[in-house]
C-alpha positions in Angstrom: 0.0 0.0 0.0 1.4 3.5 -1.2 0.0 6.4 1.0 0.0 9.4 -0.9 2.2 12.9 0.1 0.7 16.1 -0.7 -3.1 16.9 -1.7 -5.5 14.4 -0.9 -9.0 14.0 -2.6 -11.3 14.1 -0.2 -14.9 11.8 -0.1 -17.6 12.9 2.8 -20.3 10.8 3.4 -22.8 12.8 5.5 -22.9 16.6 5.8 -24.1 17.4 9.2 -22.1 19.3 11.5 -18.9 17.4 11.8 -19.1 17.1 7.9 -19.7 20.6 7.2 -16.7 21.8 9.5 -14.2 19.5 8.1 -14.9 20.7 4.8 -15.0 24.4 6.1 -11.7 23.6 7.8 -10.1 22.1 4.8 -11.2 24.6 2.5 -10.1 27.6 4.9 -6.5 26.5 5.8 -5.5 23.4 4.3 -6.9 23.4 0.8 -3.2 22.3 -0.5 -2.5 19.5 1.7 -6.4 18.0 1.4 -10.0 18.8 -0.6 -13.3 17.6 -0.5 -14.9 16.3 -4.1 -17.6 14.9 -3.3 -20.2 14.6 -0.6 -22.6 11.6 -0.2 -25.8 12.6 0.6 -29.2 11.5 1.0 -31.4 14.5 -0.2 -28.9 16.8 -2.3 -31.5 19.7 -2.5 -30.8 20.0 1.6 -27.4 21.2 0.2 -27.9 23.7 -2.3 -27.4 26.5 0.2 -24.4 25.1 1.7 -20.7 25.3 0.3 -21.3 21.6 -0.8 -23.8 22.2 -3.2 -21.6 21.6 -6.2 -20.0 18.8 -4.6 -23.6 17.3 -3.6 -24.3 13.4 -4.9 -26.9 10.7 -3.7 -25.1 7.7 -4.7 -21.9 5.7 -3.9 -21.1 5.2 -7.3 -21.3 9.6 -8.2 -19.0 9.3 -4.7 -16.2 7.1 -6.5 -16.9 8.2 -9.7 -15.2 11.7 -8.4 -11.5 9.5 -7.4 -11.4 10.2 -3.8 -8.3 9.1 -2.0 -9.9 8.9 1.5 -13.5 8.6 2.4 -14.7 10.0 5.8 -18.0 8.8 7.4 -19.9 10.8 9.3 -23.4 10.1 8.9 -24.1 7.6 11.5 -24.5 3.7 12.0 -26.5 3.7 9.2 -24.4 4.8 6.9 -21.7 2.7 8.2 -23.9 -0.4 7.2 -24.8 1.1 3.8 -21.4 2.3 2.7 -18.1 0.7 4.5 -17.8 -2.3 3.0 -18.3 -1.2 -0.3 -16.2 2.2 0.3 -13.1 -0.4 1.2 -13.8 -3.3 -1.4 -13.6 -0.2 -4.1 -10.0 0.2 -2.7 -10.5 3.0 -0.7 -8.8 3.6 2.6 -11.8 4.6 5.0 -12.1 6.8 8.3 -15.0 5.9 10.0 -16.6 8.8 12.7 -18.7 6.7 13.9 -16.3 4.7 15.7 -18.6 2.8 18.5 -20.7 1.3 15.2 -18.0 -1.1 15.7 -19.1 -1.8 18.6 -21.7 -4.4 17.4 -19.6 -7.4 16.7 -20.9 -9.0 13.6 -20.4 -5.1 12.1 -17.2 -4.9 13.7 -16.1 -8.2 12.0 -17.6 -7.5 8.2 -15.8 -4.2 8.0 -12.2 -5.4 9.2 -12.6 -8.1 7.2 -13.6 -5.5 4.0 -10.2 -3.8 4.8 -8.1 -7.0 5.4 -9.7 -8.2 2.2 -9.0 -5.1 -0.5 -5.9 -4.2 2.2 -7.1 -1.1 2.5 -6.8 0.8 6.3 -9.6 1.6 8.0 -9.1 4.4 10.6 -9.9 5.7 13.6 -10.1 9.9 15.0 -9.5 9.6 18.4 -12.4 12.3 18.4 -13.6 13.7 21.7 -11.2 12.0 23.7 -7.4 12.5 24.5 -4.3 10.2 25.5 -5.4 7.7 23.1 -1.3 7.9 22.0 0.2 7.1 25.1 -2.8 4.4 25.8 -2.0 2.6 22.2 1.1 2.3 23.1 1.4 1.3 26.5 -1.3 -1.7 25.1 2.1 -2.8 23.6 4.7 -2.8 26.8 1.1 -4.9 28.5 -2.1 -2.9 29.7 -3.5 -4.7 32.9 -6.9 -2.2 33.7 -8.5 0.9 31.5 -11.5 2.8 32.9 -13.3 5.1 30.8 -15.7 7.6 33.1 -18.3 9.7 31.0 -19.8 12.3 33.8 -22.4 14.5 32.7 -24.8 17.0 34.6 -28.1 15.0 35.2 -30.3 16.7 32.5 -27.7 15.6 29.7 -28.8 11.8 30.5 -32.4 12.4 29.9 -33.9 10.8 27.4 -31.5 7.5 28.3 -32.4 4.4 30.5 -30.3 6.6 33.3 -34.2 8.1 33.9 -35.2 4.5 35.0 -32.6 4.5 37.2 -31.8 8.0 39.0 -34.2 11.1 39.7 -32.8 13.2 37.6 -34.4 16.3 38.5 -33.7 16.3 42.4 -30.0 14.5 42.0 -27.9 16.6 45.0 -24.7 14.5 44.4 -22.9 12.8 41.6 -24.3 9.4 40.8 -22.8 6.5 38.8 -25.6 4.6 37.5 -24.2 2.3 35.2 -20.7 0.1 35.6 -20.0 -2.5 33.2 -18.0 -3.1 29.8 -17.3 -0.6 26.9 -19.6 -3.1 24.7 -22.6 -3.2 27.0 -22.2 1.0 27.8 -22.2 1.2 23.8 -25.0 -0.7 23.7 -27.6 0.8 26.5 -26.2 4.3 25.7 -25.3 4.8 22.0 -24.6 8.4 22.9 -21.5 7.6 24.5 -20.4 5.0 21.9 -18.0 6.8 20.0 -15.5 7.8 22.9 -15.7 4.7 24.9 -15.3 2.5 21.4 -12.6 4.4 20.5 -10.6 3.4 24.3 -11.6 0.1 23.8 -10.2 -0.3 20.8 -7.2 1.5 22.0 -7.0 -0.6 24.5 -8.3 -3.5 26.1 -11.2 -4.7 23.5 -14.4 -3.8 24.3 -15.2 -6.5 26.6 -12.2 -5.8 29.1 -12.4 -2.1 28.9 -14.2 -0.5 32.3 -17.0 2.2 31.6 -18.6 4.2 34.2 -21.3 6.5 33.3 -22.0 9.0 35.8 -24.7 12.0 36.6 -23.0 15.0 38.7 -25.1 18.0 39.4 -21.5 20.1 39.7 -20.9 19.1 36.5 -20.8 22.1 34.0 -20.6 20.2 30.6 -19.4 16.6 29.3 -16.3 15.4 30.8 -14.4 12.9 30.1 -12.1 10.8 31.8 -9.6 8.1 31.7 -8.0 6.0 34.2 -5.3 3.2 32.9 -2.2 1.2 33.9 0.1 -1.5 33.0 3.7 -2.3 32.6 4.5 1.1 31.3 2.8 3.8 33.7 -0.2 4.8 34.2 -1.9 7.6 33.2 -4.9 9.7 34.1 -7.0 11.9 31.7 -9.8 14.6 32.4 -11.1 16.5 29.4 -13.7 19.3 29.7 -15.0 19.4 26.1 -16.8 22.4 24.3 -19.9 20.9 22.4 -19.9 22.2 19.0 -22.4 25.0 18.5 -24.2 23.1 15.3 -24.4 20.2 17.1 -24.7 20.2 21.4 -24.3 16.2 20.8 -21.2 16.6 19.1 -17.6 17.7 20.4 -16.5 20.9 19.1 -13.0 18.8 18.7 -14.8 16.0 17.1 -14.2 17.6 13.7 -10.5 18.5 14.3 -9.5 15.5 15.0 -10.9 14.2 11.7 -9.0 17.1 10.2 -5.7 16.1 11.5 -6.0 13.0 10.3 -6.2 13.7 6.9 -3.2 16.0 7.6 -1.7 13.1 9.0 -2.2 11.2 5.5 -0.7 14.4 3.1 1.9 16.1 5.5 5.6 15.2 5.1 5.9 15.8 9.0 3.5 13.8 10.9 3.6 13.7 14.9 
């Protein structure tokens, strides 16, 4: 496999707000290291207002009909079953947003196995989440216990079985309600499936990797925190994240990281 140096064709599949600020980002300040050529969407006319508009397809074939080097999902779990093994078996490398998709096994298995197959990478932004470096590597030199804790003020877990669980309106003090594995918390609370996948992959697999989901009333926003150690160290993280203003759902660094990645595939210098 020959990864390419300098300016990189660019494939988006979903233009929401992590879509729409990579482009933005790309087309601002990187447009000679990386550009967007197409974007794969489901109702083009959505886009005609948007900087996308003439880039705007509904099909995977218009999508590799315009050559892209690198696709980027980030449209969801759905779009991850309608696109990612076709996106690799074309013989294109693939970042996939959505990383805790992969969290289902049988998905997990029919993508890698795309890759493998048409040895094509698939990667991973480390999104949201920090320390993901150090925690790859120290996986390596032996990992013996990784903890990811997700604590979040208790109106940010309505809407998720946490209401079953907790008052949520009179909480006084911070609560973990749920204590299990990266695969189950993916699974009961798909809202915090992309940054504990993306540990657990990191890491320990998702059925060794610790989550704890908590509700603290002196929380101001999402945090996000990571407690690991093996043979190398250990290592504690805490990350007090910005949501993105498109997008509360979404990490404001969400999109970044997707950007430095593709950097990270056109730059001579790559740390």
């Amino acid at each position: 496999m020959t990864l390419r140096i300098g300016s990189l064709r660019i494939g988006l599949v979903g233009y929401g707000a992590i879509g729409a600020a990579v482009h933005r980002e790309l087309a601002r300040t990187h447009a000679d290291a990386a550009q967007v050529v197409a974007v794969l969407v489901r109702d083009v006319a959505r886009l005609a207002a948007t900087p996308a508009a003439p880039l705007a397809v509904n099909t995977l074939d218009a999508l590799l009909a315009a050559k892209p080097d690198l696709v980027i999902e980030c449209a969801g779990h759905a779009a991850v079953d309608a696109y990612a093994v076709a996106v690799l078996a074309a013989g294109i490398d693939l970042m996939l947003v959505s990383v805790g998709s992969l969290s289902d096994a049988a998905r997990e298995k029919s993508v890698v196995q795309a890759a493998r197959t048409a040895g094509r990478q698939l990667l991973l932004p480390a999104g949201a989440i920090g320390g993901i470096d150090w925690l790859a590597a120290a996986r390596l030199a032996g990992l013996t216990q990784v903890t990811y804790r997700s604590r979040k003020p208790p109106r940010a877990w309505a809407g998720s079985p946490a209401e079953q669980l907790l008052d949520l309106g009179s909480l006084n003090h911070a609560t973990a309600f749920f204590r299990g594995t990266a695969r189950d918390a993916a699974a009961r609370y798909p809202k915090n499936a992309n940054v504990a996948a993306t540990v657990a992959l990191a890491t320990l697999g998702f059925d060794a990797t610790q989550v704890e989901l908590v509700a603290d009333p002196d929380a101001a926003g999402n945090l996000h925190e990571i407690d690991a150690g093996g043979n190398a160290g250990s290592i504690s993280v805490r990350i007090d994240g910005k949501p993105d203003p498109d997008n509360p759902r979404t990490s404001l660094l969400t999109a970044y990281s997707v950007v430095r990645g593709i950097l990270n595939r056109s730059n001579t210098v790559v740390i």
